[in-house]
C-alpha angles and dihedrals in degrees: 000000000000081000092065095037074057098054088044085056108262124139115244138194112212107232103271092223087063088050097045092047092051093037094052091038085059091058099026093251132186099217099089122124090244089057116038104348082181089072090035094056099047088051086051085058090051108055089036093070095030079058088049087042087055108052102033092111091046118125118232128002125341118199124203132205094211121329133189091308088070091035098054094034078058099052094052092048091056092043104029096242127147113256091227088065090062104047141034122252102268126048120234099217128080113297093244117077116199100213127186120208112230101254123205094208097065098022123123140150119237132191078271103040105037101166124113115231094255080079102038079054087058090047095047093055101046086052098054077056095038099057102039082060089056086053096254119145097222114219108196109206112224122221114286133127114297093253091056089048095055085047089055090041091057098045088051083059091032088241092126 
């Protein structure tokens, strides 16, 4: 869908974990998900806020696939911290939070994403805690072709 945000002229920022995994597959890194989710996690942080750092004097909207909530929510999965201890108490990105179930029907693993969707469920549902307590309003998109979803995506914002 940020692929589409991007042909209608958004701006867009790719998932870090994505990044981090290709990135550390390249160079047979440890820090994967599948390996040590701990460092995963704390280089997810990182570029998440080097990705907020970047476009910070960017004009219009910016869209992210994931950011520092996921990453950190992440970190304290992985360590059994509580969120609160990673972040600080408001969230630098837009109120509203656009969220996609994880679907069965179009779920698959991939050589970047190798979990199976017992744990995307997990995910799924520790985000949908984790972001009304960073005083988010989560919007889940339903499913719809990917084109619908990004028009839904820009009336909730009032973009359309």
């Amino acid at each position: 869908m940020l692929d589409e945000l991007a042909r209608r002229g958004f701006s867009i920022v790719a998932e870090p974990g994505r990044r981090i995994v290709q990135e550390q597959l390249s160079k047979s890194g440890n820090a994967l998900p599948w390996i040590d989710m701990s460092a995963f996690a704390r280089r997810a942080i990182d570029m998440a806020a080097r990705d907020l750092e970047r476009v910070q004097g960017d004009a219009g909207w910016v869209f992210f696939d994931r950011g520092l909530i996921d990453a950190a929510a992440a970190l304290c999965a992985a360590d059994a911290l509580p969120v609160e201890t990673l972040l600080p108490p408001t969230s630098p990105y837009h109120k509203t939070v656009f969220i996609v179930p994880p679907w069965l029907e179009i779920f698959h693993s991939d050589p970047e994403r190798r979990h199976g969707f017992d744990e995307a469920v997990r995910e799924y549902e520790q985000l949908t805690q984790v972001y009304p307590a960073y005083g988010h309003q989560l919007v889940e998109l339903p499913k719809v072709s990917i084109g619908r979803r990004a028009d839904i995506v820009l009336a909730n914002l009032a973009l359309s």
